[in-house]
C-alpha positions in Angstrom: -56.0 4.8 14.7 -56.4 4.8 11.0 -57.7 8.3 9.3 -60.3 7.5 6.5 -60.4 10.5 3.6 -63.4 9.7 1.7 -62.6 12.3 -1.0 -59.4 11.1 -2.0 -58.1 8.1 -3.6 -56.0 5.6 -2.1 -52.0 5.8 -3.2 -50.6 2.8 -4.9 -47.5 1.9 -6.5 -46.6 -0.8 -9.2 -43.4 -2.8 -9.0 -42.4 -4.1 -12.9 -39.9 -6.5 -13.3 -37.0 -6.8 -16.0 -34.7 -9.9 -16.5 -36.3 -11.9 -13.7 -35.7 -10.3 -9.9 -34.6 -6.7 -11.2 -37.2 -4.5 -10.5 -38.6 -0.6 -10.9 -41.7 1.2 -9.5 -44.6 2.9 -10.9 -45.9 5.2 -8.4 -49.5 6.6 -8.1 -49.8 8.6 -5.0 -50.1 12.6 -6.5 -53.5 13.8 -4.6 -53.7 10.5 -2.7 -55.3 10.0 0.8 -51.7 9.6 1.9 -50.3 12.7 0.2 -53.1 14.9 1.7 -51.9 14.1 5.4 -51.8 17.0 8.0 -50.3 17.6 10.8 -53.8 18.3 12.3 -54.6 14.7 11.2 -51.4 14.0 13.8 -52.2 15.7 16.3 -55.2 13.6 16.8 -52.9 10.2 17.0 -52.7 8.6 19.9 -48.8 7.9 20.6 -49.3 7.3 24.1 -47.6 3.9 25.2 -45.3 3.5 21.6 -41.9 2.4 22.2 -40.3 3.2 18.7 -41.9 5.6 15.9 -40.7 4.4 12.3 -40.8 6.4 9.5 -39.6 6.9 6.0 -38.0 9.2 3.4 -41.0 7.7 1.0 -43.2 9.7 3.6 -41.3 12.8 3.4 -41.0 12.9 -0.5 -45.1 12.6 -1.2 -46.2 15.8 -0.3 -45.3 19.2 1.5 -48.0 18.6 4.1 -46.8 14.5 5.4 -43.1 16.2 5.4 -44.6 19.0 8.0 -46.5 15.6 9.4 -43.4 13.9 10.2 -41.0 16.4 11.8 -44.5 16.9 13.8 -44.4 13.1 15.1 -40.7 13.2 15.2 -41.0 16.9 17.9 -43.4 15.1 19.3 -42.0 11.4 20.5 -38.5 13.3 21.2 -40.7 15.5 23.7 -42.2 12.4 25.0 -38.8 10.1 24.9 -40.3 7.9 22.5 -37.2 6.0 20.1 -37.9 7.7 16.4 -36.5 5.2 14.0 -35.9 6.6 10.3 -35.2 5.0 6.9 -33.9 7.1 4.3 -35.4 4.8 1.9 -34.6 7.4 -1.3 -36.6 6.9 -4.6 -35.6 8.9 -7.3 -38.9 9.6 -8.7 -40.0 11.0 -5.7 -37.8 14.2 -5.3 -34.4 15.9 -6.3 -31.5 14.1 -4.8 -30.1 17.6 -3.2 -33.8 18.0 -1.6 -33.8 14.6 -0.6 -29.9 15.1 1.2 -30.9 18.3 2.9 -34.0 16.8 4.5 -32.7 13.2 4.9 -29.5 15.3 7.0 -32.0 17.5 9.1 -33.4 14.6 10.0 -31.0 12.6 11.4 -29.4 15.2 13.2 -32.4 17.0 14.8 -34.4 13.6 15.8 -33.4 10.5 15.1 -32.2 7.4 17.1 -31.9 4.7 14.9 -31.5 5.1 11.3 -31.1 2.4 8.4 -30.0 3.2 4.6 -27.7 1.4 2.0 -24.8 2.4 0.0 -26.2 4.4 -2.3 -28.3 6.4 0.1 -25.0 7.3 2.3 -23.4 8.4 -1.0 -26.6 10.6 -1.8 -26.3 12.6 1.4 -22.3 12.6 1.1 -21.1 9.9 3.2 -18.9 7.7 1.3 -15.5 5.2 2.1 -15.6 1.7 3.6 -19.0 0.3 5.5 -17.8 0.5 9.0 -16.5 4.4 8.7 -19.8 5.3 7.0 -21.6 4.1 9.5 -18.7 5.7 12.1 -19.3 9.2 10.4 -23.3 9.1 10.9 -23.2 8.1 13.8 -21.2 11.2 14.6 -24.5 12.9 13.7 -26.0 11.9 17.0 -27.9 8.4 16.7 -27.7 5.9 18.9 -27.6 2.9 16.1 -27.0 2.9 12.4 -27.7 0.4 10.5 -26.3 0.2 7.0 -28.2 -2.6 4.3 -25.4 -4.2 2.2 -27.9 -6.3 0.0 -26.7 -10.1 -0.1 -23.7 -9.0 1.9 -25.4 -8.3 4.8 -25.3 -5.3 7.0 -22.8 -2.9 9.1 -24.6 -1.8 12.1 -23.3 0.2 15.2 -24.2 1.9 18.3 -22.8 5.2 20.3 -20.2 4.6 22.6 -20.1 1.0 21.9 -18.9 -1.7 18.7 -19.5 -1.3 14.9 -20.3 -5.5 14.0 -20.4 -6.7 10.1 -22.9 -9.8 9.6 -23.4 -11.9 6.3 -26.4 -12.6 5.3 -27.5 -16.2 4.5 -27.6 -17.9 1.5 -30.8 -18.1 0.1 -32.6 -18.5 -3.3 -33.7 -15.4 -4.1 -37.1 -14.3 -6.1 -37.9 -11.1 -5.2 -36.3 -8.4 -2.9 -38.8 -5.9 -3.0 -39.6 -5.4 0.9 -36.8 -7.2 1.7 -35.4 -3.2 3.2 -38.9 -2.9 5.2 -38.3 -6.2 6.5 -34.9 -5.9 7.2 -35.7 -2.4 9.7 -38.8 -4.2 11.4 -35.9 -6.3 12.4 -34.0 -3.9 14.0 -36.8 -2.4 15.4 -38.0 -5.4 17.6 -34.4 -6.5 18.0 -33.8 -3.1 19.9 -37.4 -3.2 21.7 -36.5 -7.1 22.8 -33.0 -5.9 24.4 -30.6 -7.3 22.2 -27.3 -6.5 21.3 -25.8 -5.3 18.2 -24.1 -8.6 16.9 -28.0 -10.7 17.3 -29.9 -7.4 15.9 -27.6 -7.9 12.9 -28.2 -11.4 12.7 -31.7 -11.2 13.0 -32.4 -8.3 10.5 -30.8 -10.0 8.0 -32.7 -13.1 8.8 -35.9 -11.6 8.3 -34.7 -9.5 5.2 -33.6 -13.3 3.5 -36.9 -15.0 4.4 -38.9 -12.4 2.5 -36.5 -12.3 -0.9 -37.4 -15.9 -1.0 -41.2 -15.0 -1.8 -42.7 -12.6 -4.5 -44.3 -9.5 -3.0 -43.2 -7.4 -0.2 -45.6 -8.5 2.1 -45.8 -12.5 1.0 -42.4 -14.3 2.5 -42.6 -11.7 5.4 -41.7 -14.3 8.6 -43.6 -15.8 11.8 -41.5 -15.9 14.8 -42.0 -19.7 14.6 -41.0 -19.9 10.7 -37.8 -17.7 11.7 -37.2 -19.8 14.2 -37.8 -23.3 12.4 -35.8 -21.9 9.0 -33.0 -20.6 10.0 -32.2 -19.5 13.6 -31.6 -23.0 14.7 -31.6 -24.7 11.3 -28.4 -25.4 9.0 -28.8 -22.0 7.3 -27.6 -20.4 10.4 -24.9 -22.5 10.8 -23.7 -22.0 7.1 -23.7 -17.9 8.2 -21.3 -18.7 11.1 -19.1 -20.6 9.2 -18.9 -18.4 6.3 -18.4 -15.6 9.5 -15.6 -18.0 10.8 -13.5 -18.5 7.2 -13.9 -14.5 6.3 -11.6 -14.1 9.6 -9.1 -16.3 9.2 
């Protein structure tokens, strides 16, 4: 259901570019429709029949009240065995970067399943060393997958009791990689609500992720099944990932 506050403004954020795909935001959310979200406004979501609730630090960092409103939805699909999905997804003009650690570790360790974050977001809330132990230590946490975004490198991403599996990401030109993060965890997301294992969920996020660096806008390259499918899965893009796998291990 979508909440409509007629009294406040919608939030919005502007993405300016330097030197061609580096980018920065301008962010105008202070007293927005977003920022003003209660936990009474979630109580009146219905959740029933969700397989995965997916939600960001971004959320967390724009007000008091949407940080009581998602440790609310978090309670609330652990109560109801819902998978909560979280992605640190730190912006330094949002909040502190202790504040942001303190909350982004409660998080994890009180309610999440699956979390995804990059380098610099491990190092924020302390976890630093190779890829595969980073994602080894926050997985100690309790989540069942972590899924760490390497940028053109690709991604680390492992599961409890199971493998930690490094992926490349395929070469593409890029144009823009803002969204290319969002796109990257809705890949995780349906690979883990479509059964797959680790290995294709890696694959697969990083599919998705490539397809929409290749467009300007987060929103513009984002992928049909049928353009994933035609582009890369079973094109020569995805062969040029296994071979580059294939000459990393020998």
């Amino acid at each position: 259901d979508v909440v409509i506050d007629t009294t406040q403004s919608t939030g919005v954020y502007f993405t300016l570019f330097d030197n061609g795909i580096n980018h920065r935001f301008v962010y105008k959310r202070e007293n927005s429709a977003a920022a003003n979200y209660t936990t009474e406004d979630a109580e009146k979501v219905n959740i029933k029949g969700a397989k995965i609730f997916h939600f960001s630090g971004i959320s967390q960092a724009i007000s008091k009240s949407a940080l009581e409103s998602s440790f609310y939805f978090a309670e609330r699909c652990k109560s109801e065995e819902i998978t909560v999905s979280y992605d640190l997804n730190y912006r330094e003009l949002l909040w502190s970067k202790n504040f942001f650690s303190s909350i982004a570790l409660y998080t994890i360790k009180k309610y999440v399943d699956v979390v995804t974050l990059n380098l610099e977001e491990a190092n924020v809330i302390g976890v630093s060393g190779p890829p595969e132990e980073i994602v080894k230590k926050i997985l100690s946490y309790g989540p069942k997958v972590v899924a760490l975004k390497l940028g053109q490198e690709g991604c680390v991403i492992g599961e409890q009791m199971s493998k930690i599996v490094r992926r490349v990401s395929p070469e593409v030109k890029v144009v823009d990689t803002v969204g290319a993060g969002d796109a990257f965890d809705a890949g995780v997301i349906s690979g883990i609500i479509e059964g797959m294992e680790i290995g294709e969920i890696a694959d697969y996020a990083n599919l998705i992720a490539a397809m929409v660096c290749m467009s300007v806008g987060s929103t513009e390259g984002q992928p049909t099944r049928n353009a994933l499918k035609n582009s890369f899965k079973f094109g020569g893009d995805y062969k040029r990932i296994k071979d580059r796998e294939k000459g990393s291990k020998t």
